[in-house]
N, C-alpha and C positions, 0 to 999 in steps of 0.2 A: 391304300397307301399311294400318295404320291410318283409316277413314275417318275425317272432321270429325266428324262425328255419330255415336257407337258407344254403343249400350246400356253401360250398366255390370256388371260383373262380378256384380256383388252382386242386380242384377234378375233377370240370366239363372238365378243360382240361387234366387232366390222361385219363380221361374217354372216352375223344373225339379221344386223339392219339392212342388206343392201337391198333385199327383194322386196321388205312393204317399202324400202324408199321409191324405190322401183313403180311400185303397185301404185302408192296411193300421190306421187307428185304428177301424174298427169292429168289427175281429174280434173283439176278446176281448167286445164286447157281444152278440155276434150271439145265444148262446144265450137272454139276458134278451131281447133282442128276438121271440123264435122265441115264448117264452111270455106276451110280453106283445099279439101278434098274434094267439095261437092257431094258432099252425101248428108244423109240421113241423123237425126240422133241414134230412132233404134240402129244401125248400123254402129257408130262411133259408138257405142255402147258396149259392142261385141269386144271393141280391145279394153275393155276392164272385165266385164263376164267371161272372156274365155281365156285368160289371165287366173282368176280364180280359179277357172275349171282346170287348166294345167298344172298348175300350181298342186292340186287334189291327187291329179294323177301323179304330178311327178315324187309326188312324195312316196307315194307306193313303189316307183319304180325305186328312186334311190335309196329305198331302205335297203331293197333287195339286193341291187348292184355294190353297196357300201357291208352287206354283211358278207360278201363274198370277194371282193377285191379289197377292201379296206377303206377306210376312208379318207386317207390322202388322197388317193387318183380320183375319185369319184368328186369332192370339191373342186377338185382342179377341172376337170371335166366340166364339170358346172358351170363356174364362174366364166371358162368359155366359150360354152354356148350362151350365159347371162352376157356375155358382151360383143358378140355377134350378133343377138338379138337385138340389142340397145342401138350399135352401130346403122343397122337395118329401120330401124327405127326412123332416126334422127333422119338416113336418107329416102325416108320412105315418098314416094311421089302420089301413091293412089293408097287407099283404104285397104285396100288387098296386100298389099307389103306391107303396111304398120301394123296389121293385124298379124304376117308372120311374126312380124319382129316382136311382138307382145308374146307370142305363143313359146318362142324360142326365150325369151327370156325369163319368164316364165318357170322354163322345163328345166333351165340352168338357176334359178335363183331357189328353185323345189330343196335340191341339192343341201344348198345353205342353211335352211330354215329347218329342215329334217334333222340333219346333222351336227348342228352346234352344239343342241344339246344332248346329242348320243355320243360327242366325243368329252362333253363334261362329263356322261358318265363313266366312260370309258375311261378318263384321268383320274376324276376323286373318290370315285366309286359313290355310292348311294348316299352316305353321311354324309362328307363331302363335298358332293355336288350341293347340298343342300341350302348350303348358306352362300353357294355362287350361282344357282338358277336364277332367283331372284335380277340379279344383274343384265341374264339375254332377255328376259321379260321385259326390263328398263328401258334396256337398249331397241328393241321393237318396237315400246310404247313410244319410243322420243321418237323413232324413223317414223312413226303411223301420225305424229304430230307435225313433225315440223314440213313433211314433205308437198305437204297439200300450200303452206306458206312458200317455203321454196318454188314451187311449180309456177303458181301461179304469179309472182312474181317472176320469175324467167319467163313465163309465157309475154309479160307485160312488156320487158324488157327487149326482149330478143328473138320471142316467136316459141309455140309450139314445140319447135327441134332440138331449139335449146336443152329441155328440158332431158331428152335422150342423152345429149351430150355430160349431164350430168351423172347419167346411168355408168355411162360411159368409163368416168373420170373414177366413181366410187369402186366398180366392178375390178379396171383395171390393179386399183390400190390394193384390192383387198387380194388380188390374183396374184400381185407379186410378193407381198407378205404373208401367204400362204405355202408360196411355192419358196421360201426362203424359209420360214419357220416352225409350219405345220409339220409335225412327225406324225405316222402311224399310229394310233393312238388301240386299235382293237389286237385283243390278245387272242382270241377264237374265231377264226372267220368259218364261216359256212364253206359245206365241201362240192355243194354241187350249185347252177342256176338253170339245173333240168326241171320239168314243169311237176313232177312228182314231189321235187325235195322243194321248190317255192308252196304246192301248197302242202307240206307237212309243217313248213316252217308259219305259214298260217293258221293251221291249224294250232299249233302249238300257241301262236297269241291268242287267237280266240278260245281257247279251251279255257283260259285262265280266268276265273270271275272276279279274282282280285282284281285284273286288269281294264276288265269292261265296267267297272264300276268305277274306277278312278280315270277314264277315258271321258265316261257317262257325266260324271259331276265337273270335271273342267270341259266339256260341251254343252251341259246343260246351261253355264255361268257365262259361255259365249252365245248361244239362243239369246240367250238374256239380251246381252248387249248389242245384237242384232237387231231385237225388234226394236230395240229405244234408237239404234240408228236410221234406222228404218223410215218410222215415225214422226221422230220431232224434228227434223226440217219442214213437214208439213203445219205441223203445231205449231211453231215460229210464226212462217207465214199465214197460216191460214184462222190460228184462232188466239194467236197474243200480237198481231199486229207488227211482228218483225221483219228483217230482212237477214240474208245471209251473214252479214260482220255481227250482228246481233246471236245470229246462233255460234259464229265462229267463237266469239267471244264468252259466252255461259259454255260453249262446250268444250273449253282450256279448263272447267273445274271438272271433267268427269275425267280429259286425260289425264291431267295434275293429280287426281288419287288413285290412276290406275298407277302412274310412279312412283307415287310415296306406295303405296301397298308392295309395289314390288320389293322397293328398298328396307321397308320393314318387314318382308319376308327372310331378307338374309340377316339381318341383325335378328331376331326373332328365333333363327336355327341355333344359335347359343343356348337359348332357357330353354325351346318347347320341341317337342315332337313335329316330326314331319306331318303326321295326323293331328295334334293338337292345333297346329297352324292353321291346318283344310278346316279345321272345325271353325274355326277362328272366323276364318272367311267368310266362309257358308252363311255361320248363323249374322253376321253383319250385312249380310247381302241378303236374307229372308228379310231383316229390319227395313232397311232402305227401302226392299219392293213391297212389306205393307206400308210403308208410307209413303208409298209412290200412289199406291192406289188409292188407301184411306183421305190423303187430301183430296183425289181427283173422284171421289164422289161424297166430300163431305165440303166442298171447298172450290170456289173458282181459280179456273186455272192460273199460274203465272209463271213468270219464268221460272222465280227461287221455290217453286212446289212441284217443275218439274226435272230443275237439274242438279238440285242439291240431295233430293235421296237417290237419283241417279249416281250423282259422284260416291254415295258408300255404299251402294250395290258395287261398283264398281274400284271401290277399295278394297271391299272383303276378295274380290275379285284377283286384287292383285296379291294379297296374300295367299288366297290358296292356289291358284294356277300354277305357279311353278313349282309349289309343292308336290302338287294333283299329274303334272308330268313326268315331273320325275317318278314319283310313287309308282305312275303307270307303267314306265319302261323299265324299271329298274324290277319289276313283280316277274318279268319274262328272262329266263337265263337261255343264254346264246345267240338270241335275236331283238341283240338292242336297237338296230336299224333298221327292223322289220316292224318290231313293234313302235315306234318314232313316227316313221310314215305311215302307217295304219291310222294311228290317233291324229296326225297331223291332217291326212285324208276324211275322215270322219267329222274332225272339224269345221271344217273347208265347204264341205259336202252340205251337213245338217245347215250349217251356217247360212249360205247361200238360199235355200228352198227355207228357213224361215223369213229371211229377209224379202222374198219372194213373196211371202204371204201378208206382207202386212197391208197391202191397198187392202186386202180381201175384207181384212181384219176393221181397217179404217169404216168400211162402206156402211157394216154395222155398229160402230160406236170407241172411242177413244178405250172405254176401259175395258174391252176385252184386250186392246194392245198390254193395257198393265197387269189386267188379270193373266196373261199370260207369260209376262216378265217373273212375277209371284211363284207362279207354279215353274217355272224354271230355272227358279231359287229353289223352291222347296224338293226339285228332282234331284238338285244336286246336292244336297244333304242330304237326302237317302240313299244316293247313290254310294257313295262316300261312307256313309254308313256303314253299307254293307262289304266294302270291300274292307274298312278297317275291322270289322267284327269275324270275317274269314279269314283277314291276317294275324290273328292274336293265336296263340300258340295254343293250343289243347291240354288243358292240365287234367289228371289221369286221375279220376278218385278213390279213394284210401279204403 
């Protein structure tokens, strides 16, 4: 049910976008940045890798801090240190300060990304939430979209710094409408943050295999979309002949169906199960990734054979992920924001060290990258599997 007092839909997702706005509108400056510090690419590199790598940690932290103070204080907390980092940022003079200030922002936008949707569940409870995840998914995919346009444009504009200052302006927004309309949203908070009751309260996530299975299958479905990120900026340039607006351009149709899939996940929570959904997903994204491959060894390559089964890998995608998270935190009683940042850690974590892996991957041939998208289609439908066949109730024979 409903509490009296429930955040608004529309905060939870200010709250969800500010951190990949964060993340991903500096890339396209980072090169201007690298020459405008005097440093290095691998250096200028470190404030997006260790941005992700905070990001990993901080979600483990603020699950723990949010199931034990609540999750008022701990957003608020957040959002400012996300905007003393950003501040720091904007006036960074050397490589050595822009990289605190990505670290700090980072550790405050963790916060946000943890918590939006543990206070969805926290409001609608599991049913509920079901047909409004869909929406923080939206809302992420459009910040992970538009912010690399934005950047780079303020970078063109106004410099580098600019672009902080935008942090700045979102961070701020979202801290005062927070701190005016965010109520307490957790009815059980943890009794200790002694280092015996953090790891029982681990323990207790991890014991649950319903959980590790519906963790498993919406990380398996981002491996996925890692190694195609990975990859096909190479493939553009290096074997169809393109340039950067050419790949920006073909890959507005994988974001474009990661949105409709989210937004058809919440219309969708009306007729089907939260399970019927993931399945939904699943098997449209095993489709996509045999015909990701099946063209790319029956067929020369080209753009619409590499980013068109892409976009419904990454439709099924957007249908079952918010299903697959919620499913995941809502499977653990008491430790909604422990389990949150675990899975959001996990993600983060796995995600990075495949991304990691794909020069490796490249060195011996194109379609081990897609044989490996396949199979982490087909992980995540057994993962999924199995947790839905643990959660079906035990009927007692006669």
């Amino acid at each position: 049910m409903k509490p009296a007092a429930a955040p608004s839909l529309t905060l939870l997702t200010f709250i969800a976008m500010a951190s990949p706005l964060a993340l991903n509108a500096f890339v396209p400056a980072m090169p201007d940045a690298a020459v405008a510090l005097n440093t290095d690419i691998a250096t200028i590199q470190l404030t997006f890798t260790l941005y992700l790598f905070t990001l990993a940690i901080g979600q483990l932290l603020s699950g723990q801090l949010a199931d034990y103070y609540g999750r008022r204080p701990v957003i608020l907390t957040g959002f400012a240190l996300h905007l003393a980092g950003s501040l720091l940022a904007a006036l960074a003079g050397s490589i050595e300060v822009l990289i605190a200030g990505r670290v700090l922002q980072a550790l405050g936008g963790s916060t946000a990304m943890t918590l939006a949707r543990t206070i969805l569940l926290d409001t609608y409870g599991k049913t509920g939430a079901a047909s409004r995840m869909g929406y923080l998914v939206m809302a992420i995919a459009v910040a992970q979209a538009i912010a690399p346009t934005l950047g780079g444009f303020l970078n063109l504009w106004s410099g580098w710094n600019s672009i902080f200052y935008l942090s700045v302006f979102m961070g701020s927004l979202v801290f005062l409408l927070a701190l005016k309309f965010l109520p307490e949203t957790t009815s059980e908070k943890s009794t200790s943050l002694s280092f015996m009751a953090v790891v029982k309260r681990y323990s207790q996530v991890f014991s649950s295999g319903q959980y590790l299975g519906y963790v498993l299958s919406t990380t398996a479905l981002a491996a996925a979309f890692y190694l195609f990120v990975g990859s096909s900026p190479y493939l553009v340039a290096n074997q169809l002949g393109g340039n950067s607006a050419d790949f920006g351009i073909w890959f507005l149709s994988v974001s474009f169906s990661f949105i409709v899939g989210g937004y058809l996940s919440t219309r969708l929570a009306k007729f089907m199960s939260i399970d019927h959904t993931i399945l939904l997903g699943n098997c449209l994204a095993i489709v996509g990734a045999g015909l990701l491959l099946g063209l790319a060894l029956s067929a020369e390559l080209t753009f619409m054979r590499l980013f068109l089964p892409m976009a419904l890998i990454i439709f099924g995608r957007g249908l079952s992920q918010p299903n697959a998270q919620l499913a995941a935190i809502s499977s653990t009683s008491g430790a909604a924001g422990t389990a949150s940042g675990v899975m959001g850690f996990i993600q983060l974590f796995i995600g990075a060290l495949i991304a990691q892996s794909v020069p490796y991957l490249l060195v011996f041939n194109i379609n081990w990258v897609f044989g490996g998208i396949l199979l982490a289609t087909c992980l995540a439908f057994c993962a999924h599997f199995y947790s839905w066949r643990i959660s079906q109730p035990v009927v007692a024979s006669v």
